[in-house]
C-alpha positions in Angstrom: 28.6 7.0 4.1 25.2 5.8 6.0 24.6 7.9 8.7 24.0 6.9 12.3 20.3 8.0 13.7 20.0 9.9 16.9 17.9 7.1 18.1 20.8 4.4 17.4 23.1 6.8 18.9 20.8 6.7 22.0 21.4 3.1 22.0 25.0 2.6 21.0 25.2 5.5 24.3 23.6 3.1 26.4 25.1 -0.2 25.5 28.2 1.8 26.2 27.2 2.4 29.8 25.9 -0.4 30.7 29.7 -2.3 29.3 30.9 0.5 32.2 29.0 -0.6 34.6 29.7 -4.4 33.9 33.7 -3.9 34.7 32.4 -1.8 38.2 30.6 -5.0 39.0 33.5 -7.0 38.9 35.8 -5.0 40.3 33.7 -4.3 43.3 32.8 -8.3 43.4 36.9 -8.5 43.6 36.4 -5.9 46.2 33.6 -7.9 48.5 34.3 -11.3 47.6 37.0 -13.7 48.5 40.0 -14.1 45.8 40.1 -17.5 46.0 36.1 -17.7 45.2 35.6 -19.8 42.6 33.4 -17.3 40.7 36.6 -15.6 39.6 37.7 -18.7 38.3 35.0 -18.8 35.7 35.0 -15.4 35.1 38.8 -15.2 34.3 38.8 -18.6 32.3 35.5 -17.6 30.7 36.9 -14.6 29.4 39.7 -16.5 27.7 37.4 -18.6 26.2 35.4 -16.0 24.8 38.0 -14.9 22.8 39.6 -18.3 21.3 35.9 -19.2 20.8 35.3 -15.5 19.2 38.4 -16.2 17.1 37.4 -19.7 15.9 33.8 -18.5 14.9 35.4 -16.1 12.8 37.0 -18.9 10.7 34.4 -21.5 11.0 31.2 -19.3 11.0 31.6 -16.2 9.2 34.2 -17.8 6.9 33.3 -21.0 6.7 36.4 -22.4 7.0 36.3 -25.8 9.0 39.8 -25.7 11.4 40.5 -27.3 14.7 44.5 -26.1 14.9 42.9 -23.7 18.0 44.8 -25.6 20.5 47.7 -25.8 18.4 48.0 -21.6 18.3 47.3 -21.5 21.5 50.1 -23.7 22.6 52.8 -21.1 20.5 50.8 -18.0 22.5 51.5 -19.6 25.7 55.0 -20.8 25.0 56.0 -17.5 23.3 55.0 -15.3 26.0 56.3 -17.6 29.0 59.4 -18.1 27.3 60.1 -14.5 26.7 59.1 -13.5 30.0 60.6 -15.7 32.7 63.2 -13.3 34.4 66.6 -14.1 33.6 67.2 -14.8 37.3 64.6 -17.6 37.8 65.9 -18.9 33.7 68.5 -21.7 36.2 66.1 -22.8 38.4 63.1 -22.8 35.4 65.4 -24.4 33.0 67.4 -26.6 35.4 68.0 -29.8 32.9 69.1 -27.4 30.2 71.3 -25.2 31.9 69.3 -22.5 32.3 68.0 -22.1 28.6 69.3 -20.5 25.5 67.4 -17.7 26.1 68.9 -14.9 28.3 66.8 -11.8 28.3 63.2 -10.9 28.5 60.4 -8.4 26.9 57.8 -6.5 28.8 54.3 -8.3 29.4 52.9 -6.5 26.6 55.0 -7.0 24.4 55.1 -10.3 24.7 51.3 -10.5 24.4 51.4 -9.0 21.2 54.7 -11.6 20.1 52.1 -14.4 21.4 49.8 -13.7 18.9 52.4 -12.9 15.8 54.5 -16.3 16.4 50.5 -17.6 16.1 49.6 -15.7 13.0 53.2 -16.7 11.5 52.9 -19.9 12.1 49.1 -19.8 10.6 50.4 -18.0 7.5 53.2 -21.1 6.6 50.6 -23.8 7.2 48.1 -21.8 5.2 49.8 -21.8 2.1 49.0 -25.6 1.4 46.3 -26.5 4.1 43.7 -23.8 2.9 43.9 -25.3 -0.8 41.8 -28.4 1.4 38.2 -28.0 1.7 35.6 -29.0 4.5 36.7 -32.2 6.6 40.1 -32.5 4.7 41.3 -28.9 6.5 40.0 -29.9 10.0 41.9 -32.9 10.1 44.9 -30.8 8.7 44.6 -28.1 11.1 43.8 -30.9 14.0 47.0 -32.6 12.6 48.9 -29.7 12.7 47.9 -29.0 16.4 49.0 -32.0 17.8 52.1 -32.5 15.9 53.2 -28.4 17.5 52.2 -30.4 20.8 54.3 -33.2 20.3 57.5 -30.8 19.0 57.5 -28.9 22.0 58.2 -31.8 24.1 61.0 -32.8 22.0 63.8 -32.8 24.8 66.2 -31.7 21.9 64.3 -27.9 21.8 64.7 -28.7 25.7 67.0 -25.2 25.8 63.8 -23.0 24.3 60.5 -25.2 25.2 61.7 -26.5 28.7 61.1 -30.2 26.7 58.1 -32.0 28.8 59.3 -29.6 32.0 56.7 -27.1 33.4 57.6 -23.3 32.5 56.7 -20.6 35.4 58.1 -18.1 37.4 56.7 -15.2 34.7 54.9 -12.5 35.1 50.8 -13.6 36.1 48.0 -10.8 36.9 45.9 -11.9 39.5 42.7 -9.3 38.8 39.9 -10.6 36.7 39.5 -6.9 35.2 42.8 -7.7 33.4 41.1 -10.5 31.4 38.6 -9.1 30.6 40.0 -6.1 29.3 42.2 -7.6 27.1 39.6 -10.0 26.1 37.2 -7.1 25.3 39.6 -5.1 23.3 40.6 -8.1 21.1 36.7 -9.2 20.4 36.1 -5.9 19.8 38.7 -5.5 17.1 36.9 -8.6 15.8 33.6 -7.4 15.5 34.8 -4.3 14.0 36.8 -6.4 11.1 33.3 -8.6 10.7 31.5 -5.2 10.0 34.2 -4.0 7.2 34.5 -4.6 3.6 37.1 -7.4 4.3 34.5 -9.2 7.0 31.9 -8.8 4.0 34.4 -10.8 1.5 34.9 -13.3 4.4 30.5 -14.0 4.7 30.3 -13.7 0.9 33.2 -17.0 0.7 31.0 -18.6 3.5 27.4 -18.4 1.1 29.2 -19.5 -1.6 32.8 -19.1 -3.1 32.4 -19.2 -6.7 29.4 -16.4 -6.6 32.3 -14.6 -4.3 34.9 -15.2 -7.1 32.9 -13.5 -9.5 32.4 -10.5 -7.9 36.2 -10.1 -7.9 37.1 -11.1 -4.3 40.5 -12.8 -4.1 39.5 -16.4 -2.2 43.3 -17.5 -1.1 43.8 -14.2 -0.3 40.8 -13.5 2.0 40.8 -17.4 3.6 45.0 -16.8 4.2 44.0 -13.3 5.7 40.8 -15.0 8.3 43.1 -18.3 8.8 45.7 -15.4 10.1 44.0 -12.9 12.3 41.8 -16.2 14.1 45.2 -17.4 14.8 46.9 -14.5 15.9 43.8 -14.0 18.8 43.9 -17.7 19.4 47.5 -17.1 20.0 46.5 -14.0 22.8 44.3 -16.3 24.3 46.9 -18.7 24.7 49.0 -16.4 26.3 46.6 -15.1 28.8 45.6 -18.8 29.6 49.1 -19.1 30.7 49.3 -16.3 33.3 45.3 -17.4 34.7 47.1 -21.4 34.9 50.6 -19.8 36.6 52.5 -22.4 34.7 52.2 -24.0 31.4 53.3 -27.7 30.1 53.2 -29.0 26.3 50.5 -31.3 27.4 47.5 -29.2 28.6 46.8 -28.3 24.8 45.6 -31.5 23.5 42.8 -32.3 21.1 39.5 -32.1 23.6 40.5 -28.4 24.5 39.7 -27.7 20.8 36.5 -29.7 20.6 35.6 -27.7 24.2 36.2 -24.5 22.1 33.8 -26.0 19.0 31.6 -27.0 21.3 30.9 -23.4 22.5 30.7 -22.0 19.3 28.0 -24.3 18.6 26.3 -24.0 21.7 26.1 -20.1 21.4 25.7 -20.1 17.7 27.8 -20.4 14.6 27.9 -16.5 12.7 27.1 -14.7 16.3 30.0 -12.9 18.1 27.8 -12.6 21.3 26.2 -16.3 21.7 30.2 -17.5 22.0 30.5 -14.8 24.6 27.5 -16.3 26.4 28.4 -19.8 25.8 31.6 -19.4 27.0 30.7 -17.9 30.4 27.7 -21.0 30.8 30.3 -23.6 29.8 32.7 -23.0 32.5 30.6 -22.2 34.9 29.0 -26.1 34.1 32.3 -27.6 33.7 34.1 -25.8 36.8 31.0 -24.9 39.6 27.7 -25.8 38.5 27.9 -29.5 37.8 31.1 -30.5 40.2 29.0 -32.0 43.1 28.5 -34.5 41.2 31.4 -35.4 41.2 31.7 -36.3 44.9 27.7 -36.8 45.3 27.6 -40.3 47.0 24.2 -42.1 45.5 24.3 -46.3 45.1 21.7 -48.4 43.5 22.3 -51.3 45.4 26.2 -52.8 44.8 26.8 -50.4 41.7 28.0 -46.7 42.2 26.0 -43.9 40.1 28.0 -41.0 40.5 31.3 -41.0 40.7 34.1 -38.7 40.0 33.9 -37.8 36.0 30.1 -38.1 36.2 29.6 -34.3 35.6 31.3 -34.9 32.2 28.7 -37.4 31.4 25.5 -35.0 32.3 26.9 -31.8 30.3 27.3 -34.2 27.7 23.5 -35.3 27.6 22.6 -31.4 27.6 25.0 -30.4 25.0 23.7 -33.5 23.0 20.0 -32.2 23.8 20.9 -28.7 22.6 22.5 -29.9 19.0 19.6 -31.8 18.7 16.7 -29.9 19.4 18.3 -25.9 19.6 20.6 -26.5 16.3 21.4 -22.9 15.6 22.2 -22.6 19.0 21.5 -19.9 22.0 21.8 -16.8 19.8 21.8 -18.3 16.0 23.0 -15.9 13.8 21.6 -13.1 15.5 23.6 -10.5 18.0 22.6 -9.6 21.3 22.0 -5.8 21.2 19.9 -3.2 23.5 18.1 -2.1 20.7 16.8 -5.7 19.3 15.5 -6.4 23.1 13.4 -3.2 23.0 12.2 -3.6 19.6 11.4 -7.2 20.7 9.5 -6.2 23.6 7.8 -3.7 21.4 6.7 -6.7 19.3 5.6 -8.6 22.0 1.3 -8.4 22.1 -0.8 -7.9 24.8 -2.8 -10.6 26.5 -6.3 -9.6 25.6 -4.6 -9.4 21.6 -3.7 -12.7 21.8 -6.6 -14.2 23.2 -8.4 -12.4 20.7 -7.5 -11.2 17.4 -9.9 -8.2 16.7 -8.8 -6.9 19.9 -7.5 -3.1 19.1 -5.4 -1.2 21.8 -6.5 2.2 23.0 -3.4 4.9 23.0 
């Protein structure tokens, strides 16, 4: 067993800390700042995203399996936890064209988190069986296919009793503090990271390099891709469910395709393989999407009888960036690489002083 250094301990101390004092930030920002701010909007739907997109990179970049069901498992997270939540008083007025639903009891919030993400992984573990056989584009437009024929399902008026049919769900339980989010979304990226580091997320990189060197080795590939198919499912599924208590009511509808290119697009953006460039990406591509870019939306500029900007517009600009990032940043904000305390200090060490750049025989005096 490879021991840990005093000096790594040092750092893992520190990173530690400084995670610590990130949750005191917010909760003293919830403390100063309004609640209706719309900097807890991004950092609550930010969080989410984090996770879905951490769940999705482990399939697509340390697997290398090609899926865009995200939207799909996050649907059955939602559903499942507002389903088995709602209190059985508000079940008539909730349920009001299908006499109050078949389902008459309800589970603590936890719990159903946890049920979110099983119904996800369950569901993940049927479809595995024949999609992962596909490889590269066939298994994305499975998966994709998949994800919109769960939406369609769920609308079905005659599952009206469970799903609500095309009806909103609400009434269940919602946590209002951003510290909630991000808690849960911590704990469940760091479980992540934790299976990327073991033996098992090993097998899972070794299938991504190259499967038949893998199989020789002696690691089982159906088994392995069934097990990452699984676990990114049963998060995506967790993510669904806290995306219904940040939205206060849920609807069949919100999960179409674009939410999983959204979700592809910040795993590209902040690096295919790296756990902490989807964190990052996640945080910039809400804050773009929901603050940053929205007066744009309702900027009034006219070049003579045509209209520039007009609502939409902000769509159009992070377009051109994300384009301009593909094309020009490919591996993205982090590539493979992790953001740690101990690569920015031995970076800085790395970094030369001005008079050794300027001049290469230039010795330092310590």
């Amino acid at each position: 067993m490879e021991k840990i250094s005093l000096k790594d301990k040092k750092y893992q101390i520190i990173s530690w800390g400084l995670l610590v004092l990130l949750f005191a930030f917010v909760a003293i920002l919830e403390a100063v700042v309004p609640p209706t701010h719309i900097l807890f909007t991004v950092l609550k739907k930010g969080a989410i995203y984090a996770l879905v997109a951490v769940s999705m990179n482990l399939l697509n970049g340390f697997t290398g399996l090609f899926s865009l069901g995200q939207a799909g498992f996050m649907l059955l997270g939602a559903y499942t936890y507002a389903i088995f939540t709602i209190p059985v008083s508000a079940r008539a007025q909730v349920y009001q064209y299908f006499d109050g639903g078949a389902i008459q009891f309800t589970i603590p919030v936890f719990a159903a988190l946890i049920l979110a993400g099983l119904v996800a992984a369950f569901f993940a573990y049927l479809i595995g069986l024949p999609v992962l056989h596909l490889k590269s584009d066939y298994l994305a437009i499975a998966t994709l296919g998949f994800a919109e024929i769960i939406r369609a399902i769920f609308q079905w008026d005659k599952l009206g009793v469970i799903t609500n049919g095309s009806n909103l769900l609400r009434k269940y339980p919602v946590f209002r503090s951003t510290l909630f989010y991000f808690a849960v979304s911590g704990l469940c990226i760091a479980i992540i990271m934790l299976l990327i580091n073991s033996t098992y997320g090993r097998a899972f990189k070794a299938i991504r390099d190259d499967e038949v060197a893998a199989e020789a080795m002696g690691i089982n590939l159906a088994h392995h891709k069934q097990l990452a198919f699984t676990i990114s499912s049963f998060f995506a599924g967790i993510s669904g469910a806290l995306l219904a208590m940040f939205q206060t009511t849920i609807q069949a509808s919100q999960f179409k395709s674009a939410m999983t290119y959204e979700i592809l697009l910040i795993v590209v953006i902040g690096g295919i393989g790296s756990v902490t460039g989807s964190c990052i990406a996640s945080f910039l591509f809400i804050a773009c999407s929901e603050w940053w870019l929205r007066f744009l939306d309702n900027a009034n500029l006219n070049f003579t009888s045509i209209q520039i900007l007009r609502p939409g517009f902000r769509k159009v600009v992070f377009s051109v960036v994300i384009m301009l990032i593909v094309l020009f940043y490919q591996k993205g904000i982090m590539g493979e690489h992790e953001f740690s305390l101990k690569g920015i200090i031995n970076r800085l060490k790395n970094i030369k002083p001005l008079k050794a750049r300027k001049n290469p025989d230039f010795k330092e005096v310590r």
